[in-house]
Structure formats: structure tokens, C-alpha cells
N, C-alpha and C positions, 0 to 999 in steps of 0.2 A: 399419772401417765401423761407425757408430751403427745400429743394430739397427728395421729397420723398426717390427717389432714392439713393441719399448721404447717405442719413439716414440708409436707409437699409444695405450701403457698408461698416458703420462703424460698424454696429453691430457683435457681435462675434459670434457664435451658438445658437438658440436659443430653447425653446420647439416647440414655432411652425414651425421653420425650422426642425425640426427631425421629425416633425409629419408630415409634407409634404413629405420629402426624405421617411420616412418610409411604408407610404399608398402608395404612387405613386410606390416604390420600388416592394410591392407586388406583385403589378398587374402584374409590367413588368417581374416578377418571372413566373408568373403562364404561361404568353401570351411565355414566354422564355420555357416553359415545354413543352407547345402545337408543339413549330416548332422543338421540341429536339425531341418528341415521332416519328416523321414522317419520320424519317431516318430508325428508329425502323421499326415504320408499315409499310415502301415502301417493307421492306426486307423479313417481313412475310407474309405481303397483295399479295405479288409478287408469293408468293409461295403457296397461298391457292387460289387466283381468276385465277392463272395461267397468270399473268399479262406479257405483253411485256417488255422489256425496256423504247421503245418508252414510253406505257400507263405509266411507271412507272415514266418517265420523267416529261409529262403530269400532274402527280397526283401534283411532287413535285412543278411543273408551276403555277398551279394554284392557289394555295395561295400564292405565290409571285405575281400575277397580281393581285387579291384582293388589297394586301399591295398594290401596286402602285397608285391604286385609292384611295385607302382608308389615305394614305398617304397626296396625293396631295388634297383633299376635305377637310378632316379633320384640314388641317392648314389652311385654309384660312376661314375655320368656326371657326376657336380658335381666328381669330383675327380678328374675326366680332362678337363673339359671347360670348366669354369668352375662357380661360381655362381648366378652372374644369369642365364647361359641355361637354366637349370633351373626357377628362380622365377617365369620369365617365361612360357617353353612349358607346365609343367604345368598352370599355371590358363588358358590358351586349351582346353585340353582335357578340363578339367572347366565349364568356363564352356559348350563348346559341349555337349558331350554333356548335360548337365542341360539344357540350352533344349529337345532331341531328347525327356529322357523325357518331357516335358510333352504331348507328338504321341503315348506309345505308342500302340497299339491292341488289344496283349496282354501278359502276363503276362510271353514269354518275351522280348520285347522292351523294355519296362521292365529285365528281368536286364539284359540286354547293357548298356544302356546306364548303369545303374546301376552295373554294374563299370566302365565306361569312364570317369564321373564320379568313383568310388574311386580309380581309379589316377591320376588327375591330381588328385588329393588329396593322396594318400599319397605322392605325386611329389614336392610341391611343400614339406608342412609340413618336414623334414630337409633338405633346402637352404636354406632360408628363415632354420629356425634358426641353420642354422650360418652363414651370411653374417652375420648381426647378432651373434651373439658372438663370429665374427672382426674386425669392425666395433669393438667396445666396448671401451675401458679394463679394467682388470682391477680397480678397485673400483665398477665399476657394470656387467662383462659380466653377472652373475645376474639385478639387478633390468632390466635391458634387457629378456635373453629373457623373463622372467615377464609384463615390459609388453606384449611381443608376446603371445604365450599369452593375455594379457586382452584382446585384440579376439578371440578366439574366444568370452567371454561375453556382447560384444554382438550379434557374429552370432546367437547361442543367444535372447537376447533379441529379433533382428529374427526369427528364427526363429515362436519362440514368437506374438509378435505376427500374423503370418502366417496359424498354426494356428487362434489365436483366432479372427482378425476378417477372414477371407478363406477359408477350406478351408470352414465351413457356408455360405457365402454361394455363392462361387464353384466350389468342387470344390479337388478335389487337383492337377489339371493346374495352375493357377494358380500354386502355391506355387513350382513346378518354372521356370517363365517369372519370377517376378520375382527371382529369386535369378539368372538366369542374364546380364541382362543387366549388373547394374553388377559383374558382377564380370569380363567380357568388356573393361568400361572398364578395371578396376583392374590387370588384364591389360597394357593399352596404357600407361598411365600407367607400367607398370614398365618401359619401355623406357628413363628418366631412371634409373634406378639402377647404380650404378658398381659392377665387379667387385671382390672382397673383396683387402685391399690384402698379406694373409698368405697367400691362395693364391696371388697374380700371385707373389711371392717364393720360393713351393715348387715353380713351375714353372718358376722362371729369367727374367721378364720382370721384371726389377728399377726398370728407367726408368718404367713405368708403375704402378707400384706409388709409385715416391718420389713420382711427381708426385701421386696423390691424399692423400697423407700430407700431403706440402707444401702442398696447398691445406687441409686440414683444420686448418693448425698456424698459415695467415695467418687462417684463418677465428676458430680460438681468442687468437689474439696474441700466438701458443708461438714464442719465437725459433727458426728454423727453425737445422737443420743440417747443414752442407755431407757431402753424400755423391760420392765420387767412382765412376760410373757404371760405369768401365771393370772397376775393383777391384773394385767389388760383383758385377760379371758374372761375373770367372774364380775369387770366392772361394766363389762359391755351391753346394754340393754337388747332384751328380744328384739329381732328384727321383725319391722312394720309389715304387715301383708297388706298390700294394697289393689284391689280393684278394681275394675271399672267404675261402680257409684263411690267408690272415696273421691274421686276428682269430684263431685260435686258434693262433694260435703262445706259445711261451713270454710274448712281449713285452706280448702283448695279452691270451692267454685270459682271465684275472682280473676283465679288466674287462669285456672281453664279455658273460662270463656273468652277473654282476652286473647288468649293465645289462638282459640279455636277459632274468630275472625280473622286473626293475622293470618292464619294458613290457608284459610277457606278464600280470602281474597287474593292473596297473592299466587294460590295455586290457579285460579279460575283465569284471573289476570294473564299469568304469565303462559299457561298451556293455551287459554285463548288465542293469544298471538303467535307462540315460536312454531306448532305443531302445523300450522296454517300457513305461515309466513311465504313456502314455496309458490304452495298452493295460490293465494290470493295474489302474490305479482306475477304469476302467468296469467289468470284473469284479468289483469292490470293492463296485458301485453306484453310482459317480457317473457322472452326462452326460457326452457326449462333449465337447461347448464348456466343462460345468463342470470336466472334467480336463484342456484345453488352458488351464481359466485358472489352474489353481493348480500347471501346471506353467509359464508365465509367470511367476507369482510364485516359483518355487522360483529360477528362471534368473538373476532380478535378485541372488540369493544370493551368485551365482559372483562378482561384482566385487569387493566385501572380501575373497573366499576371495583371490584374485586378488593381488590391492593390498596384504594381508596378507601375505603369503608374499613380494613383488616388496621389502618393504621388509624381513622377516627374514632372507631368505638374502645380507643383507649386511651383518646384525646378528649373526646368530648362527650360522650356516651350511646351508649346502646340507645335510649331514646329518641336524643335527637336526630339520630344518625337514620334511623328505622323512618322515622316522621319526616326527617327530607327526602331522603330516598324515594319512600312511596312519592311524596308530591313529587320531586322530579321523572320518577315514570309514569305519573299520571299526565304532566306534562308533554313528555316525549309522544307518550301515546296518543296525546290528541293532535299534535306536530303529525306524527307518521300517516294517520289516518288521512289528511286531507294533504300530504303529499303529494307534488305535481311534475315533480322530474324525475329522472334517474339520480341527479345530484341532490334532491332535498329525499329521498327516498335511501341513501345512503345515509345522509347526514342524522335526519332522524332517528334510522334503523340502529344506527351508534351509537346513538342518546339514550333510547329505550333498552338496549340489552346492557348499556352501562351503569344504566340506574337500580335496572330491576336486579341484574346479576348483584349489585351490591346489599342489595335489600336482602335479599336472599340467603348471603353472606350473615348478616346480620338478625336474621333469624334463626337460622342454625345457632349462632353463638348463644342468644338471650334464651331460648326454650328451654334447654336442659340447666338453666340458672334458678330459675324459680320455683322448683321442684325441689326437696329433700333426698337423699341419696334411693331411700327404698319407694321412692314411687317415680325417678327418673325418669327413666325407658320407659316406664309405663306411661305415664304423663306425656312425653314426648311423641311416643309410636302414637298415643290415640290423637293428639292433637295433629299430626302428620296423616294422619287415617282419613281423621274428618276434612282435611284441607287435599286432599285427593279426592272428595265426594266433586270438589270441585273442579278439579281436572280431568274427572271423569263426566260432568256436565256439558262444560267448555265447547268440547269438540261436537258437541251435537247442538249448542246455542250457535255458535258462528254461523255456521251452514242455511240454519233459518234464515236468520236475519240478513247476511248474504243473497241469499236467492229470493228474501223477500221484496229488497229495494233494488237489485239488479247490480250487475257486477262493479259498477258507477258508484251509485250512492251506498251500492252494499257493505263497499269494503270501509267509505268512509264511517260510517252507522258505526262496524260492526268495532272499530277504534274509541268512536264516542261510548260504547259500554264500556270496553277495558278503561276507559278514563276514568270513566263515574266509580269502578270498581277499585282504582288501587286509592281516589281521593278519599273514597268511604276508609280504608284502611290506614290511612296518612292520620286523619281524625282523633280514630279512635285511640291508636299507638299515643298520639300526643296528650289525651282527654286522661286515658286510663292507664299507659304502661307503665312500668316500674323501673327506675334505672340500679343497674347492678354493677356498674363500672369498677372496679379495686375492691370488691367485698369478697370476703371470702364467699364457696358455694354456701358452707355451716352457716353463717350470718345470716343469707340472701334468705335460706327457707326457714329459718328457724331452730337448725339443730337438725342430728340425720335422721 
């Protein structure tokens, strides 16, 4: 039998590949707006409920502890269960719960719902990814994921816009209702997306796997080829069950842990700074509208970081590309921190969201590469899980260390950790990571 997977590697872009990167893209636009508005609302919610730091810290914890669960559950349902039914359900369930916090009426009800919101976040991004780089050829699966990952800086920009020109006018409920409905549609819309054509093969449904191959290869104008159905059915080995403890098995531990530093630092890294970022240049001195607009402009940053990286790690590799990146955010970061004007506070602010958003980019792509098809999702959601422990720390270490050296040296302090945190990551990528650049996925793990 000609190897589903071959098949797919050979093919060039397709309709139905654009139609997958495109629906899946949305979603992660909309769920990329929700976590951009709440840097917003922590800074006006702070100032209408008369909120603490600490509470403010809290607000922003709890949807990153959502995403952790919601992360690690959600992968190991995608590769018990499918895909698409993942991609699909977890944004109906951040979709609705974000329309609910718009209705709080306290504090502890904003929590709930903002972890409810989390979790059908952190549900959804690790399925999503891995559908689209099961989906993609093996000389354009990187720059794929990375194009996904860059509707996360439009959201951050529809976000941002929001902050500006709608939270001083209308309030922070507002922000919460317009994010919720179209992404309730982009929800419905996903019901046209077809399940990924390497899992239907590692659960044994082989005839519906050829058939979306097959359409994708008359779509391309790829002489199609004859597989016989019966053969592929009794040659296909049991599919794998995998785990929680199979990630640390011999076969896996290596790359677990590896990967589980990448997330843990760059989740800690980057929710340290963006979730605060209002926040600490009003303590800085600048206005509330005037730090939602120069973090506007920081956000438009993130599209080259973006675009940059989507077109290297097909140039030069996932490794190296991961391993600059971090050093250039760990660089920015330490730039931004000890910013002294409004003009080096811009300039910085656009270095840091250009570096990190590309790292970012670049992580999405290499996670769901070093994984075998039946422990994907699983592999992916947990390593997403564990790297949400640290975006749900983040927001309560800032705050310390902030109010421990005073609004002066606090904010600069609180930059010199996110430094020291993406350089530890920068290291380690370069020490131990694995480049996957033109491999097929079958190669990269060893077989499905």
C-alpha cells in the first residue's frame, strides 16, 4: 500500500488545506482576542471594582489554570476521539462562557467563568495545532503552523483596538460580549472541517482517510493512487493507547521534557509581561487610553515577528530559529525593562512582542512534530498544560516583585526575571532540541 501519509507529503497546497488553516485560524483569532482584552479589563476592572493587585493577579490566574486542564484533557480526547470534535466543542465553550463574564456581578463570578473561558482555550489551541500539521506536506508543515499562530496576532490587534476605542467609552463588560459572538460563529463554521486524514489511519478507518487524500490530490492534479481498501485494513497495526506515564517512558521522556521547558518558559515569560503590560505603564505614568494605545502599537509588532519566523523555519530550521528568537526576547526584554522614554518604551515594546510572537509561532509548529501520530494531542495538550502552570504563576510573581522594589525599580526587576527566563530557554532549545525541518512527521517519531 502507497502510504497515506507519503501521499499527503507530496502534495503542494491544497483547497482543502487552506480551508482547514483558514477555519481553524479563525477560531484561534477570536480565543487570541479574549486573552488580549484581559490585560485591558484587569486595568479598568481594577479601577471600577477597586480591585487589589493580589485579586488582579487572581483574575489573570484563572484562566490560565482553566487552559492547563483544559489543555491536558482536551489532547488526550483528540487522540481518542478525533480532531475536529475537539476544535470544534472547545471554542462553543469558551465562546459561551466569555459572553456570561460580560453579565458578572462579582468578582467570584468573573473567576468561574474566566476559568471556564481558559479551558476552552487551552482545549482547543493543541488540537487545532495538531490537525493543521497533520494536514500539511512536510516542506511547508512549519510555515503552516506559524500562519496559524499568526491569527493569534490579529486577535491581539482586534484585542488591542477594543481596549483603546470601546473599554473608556463603554466599560469592560463590553469587551467580553464582542469577542464572544463571532467567535460562537467561527465555532459553527468549523463544522465544514474534515477530520485529520493521519489520525482516521492510526485508528484503523483507512477508506475514509483515502477518500479525503483522494479528493485533495484531484484538487491538486496529483495522479491519484490506487489503494486497495481490504489490504490496507488487515495491514494496519493496533493503534497505540497512550497515557499520561507513556510520555515518560524511555521512548518519549527526552522529548517531553524538552518540550515541557519550552512551554513552561515561554508561557511564564510571555503571560509575565503582555497580561501586565497596561498595568505597569500606568505605574510608569502613562494614562490608561495612553497605555492601551502604545500597547496597540506594540501588537502590530507581532505580524513580522510572525511572517519572520513562518518563512525561516523552512529556511533554516525549527532549532535555530526557536534559539534566536528566545535570545532576541530575552534581549528585548531586558531593553524594555529599563526603558526611559515613551520613544525607547515603544521601540522596545516592538522588539519584545516581535521576538516572542515569533517564538511562539515556532513552537506551535516543532511540538506536534516529535510525537508519533497516536500520542500527538496527547503529547502536545500535556506539554501546553504543564507550560500554563506557568502562566498561571506569572501573574501572581509580577505583583511581588513589583511592590517589593516599588514602582521604580519594580518594574525594571520585574523585566530582569522575564530575561533570565526566555535566556534559560534560548540554551536549552540549542543544547537539546531536535531539528525537523523537511522530515516527514513518520520519520521525525519513528513510525505512527
Amino acid at each position: 500500500m502507497t502510504d497515506i501519509a507519503s501521499r499527503i507529503d507530496r502534495l503542494p497546497s491544497t483547497p482543502m488545506m487552506k480551508k482547514v488553516l483558514f477555519l481553524t485560524g479563525i477560531g484561534w483569532m477570536f480565543d487570541a482576542m479574549d486573552q488580549g482584552m484581559v490585560s485591558g479589563v484587569m486595568a479598568a476592572i481594577g479601577k471600577e471594582w477597586m480591585l487589589t493587585t493580589g485579586q488582579l493577579g487572581l483574575l489573570g490566574s484563572s484562566g490560565m489554570l482553566g487552559m492547563a486542564l483544559g489543555a491536558a484533557l482536551s489532547g488526550m480526547a483528540a487522540d481518542r476521539f478525533g480532531r475536529r470534535a475537539v476544535v470544534m466543542y472547545t471554542l462553543v465553550i469558551y465562546g459561551v462562557a466569555s459572553a456570561l463574564a460580560g453579565f458578572s456581578t462579582s468578582f467570584e463570578m468573573l473567576l468561574v467563568l474566566r476559568f471556564l473561558t481558559g479551558f476552552g482555550l487551552g482545549g482547543e489551541l493543541p488540537a487545532a495545532s495538531t490537525l493543521v500539521s497533520e494536514y500539511s506536506p512536510a516542506n511547508a508543515r512549519g510555515r503552516n503552523v506559524v500562519i496559524l499562530e499568526s491569527f493569534w496576532a490579529w486577535g491581539w490587534i482586534l484585542a488591542a483596538l477594543v481596549a483603546y476605542m470601546l473599554i473608556p467609552v463603554y466599560g469592560w463588560r463590553m469587551a467580553f460580549w464582542v469577542g464572544a459572538v463571532p467567535a460562537l460563529y467561527a465555532a459553527y463554521l468549523r463544522k465544514s472541517v474534515p477530520e485529520s486524514p493521519r489520525y482516521l489511519v492510526s485508528v484503523g478507518k483507512v477508506s475514509e482517510a483515502e477518500e479525503l487524500v483522494s479528493s485533495m490530490e484531484r484538487q491538486a492534479g496529483v495522479k491519484q493512487v490506487t489503494v486497495i481498501q481490504e489490504a490496507a485494513a488487515e495491514t494496519q497495526p493496533e493503534a497505540e493507547r497512550v497515557t499520561f506515564l507513556s510520555l515518560f517512558s524511555k521512548k518519549y521522556i527526552v522529548t517531553t521534557m524538552v518540550l515541557w521547558v519550552i512551554w513552561f518558559g515561554i508561557n511564564f515569560g510571555y503571560y509575565g509581561f503582555v497580561l501586565w503590560t497596561p498595568t505597569l505603564l500606568v505605574g510608569k505614568g502613562f494614562a490608561l487610553v495612553k497605555s492601551f494605545e502604545f500597547t496597540l502599537i506594540m501588537c502590530l509588532a507581532q505580524l513580522p515577528g510572525y511572517y519572520s519566523a513562518a518563512w525561516l523555519v523552512e529556511k533554516v530550521g525549527r532549532k535555530a530559529v526557536l534559539s534566536t528568537y528566545f535570545a532576541g526576547t530575552a534581549l528585548a526584554s531586558w531593553l524594555f525593562g529599563h526603558a526611559a522614554s515613551s520613544g525607547e518604551v515603544l521601540a522596545f515594546g516592538c522588539m519584545l512582542y516581535f521576538f516572542s510572537l515569533g517564538a511562539w509561532g515556532c513552537v506551535y509548529a516543532y511540538t506536534p512534530e516529535v510525537y508519533p501520530t497516536a500520542a500527538r494531542a496527547s503529547g502536545t495538550g500535556w506539554a501546553s498544560a504543564f507550560g500554563r502552570i506557568g502562566a498561571f504563576i506569572a501573574p501572581f510573581v509580577v505583583p511581588v516583585i513589583y511592590k517589593s522594589y516599588g514602582a521604580g525599580k519594580g518594574y525594571t526587576y520585574v523585566f530582569i526575571m522575564l530575561t533570565a527566563v526566555f535566556a534559560a530557554v534560548s540554551i536549552v532549545v540549542a543544547l537539546l532540541g531536535r531539528e525537523t525541518m523537511g522530515k516527514s512527521l513518520e520519520e521525525i517519531s519513528g513510525g505512527r
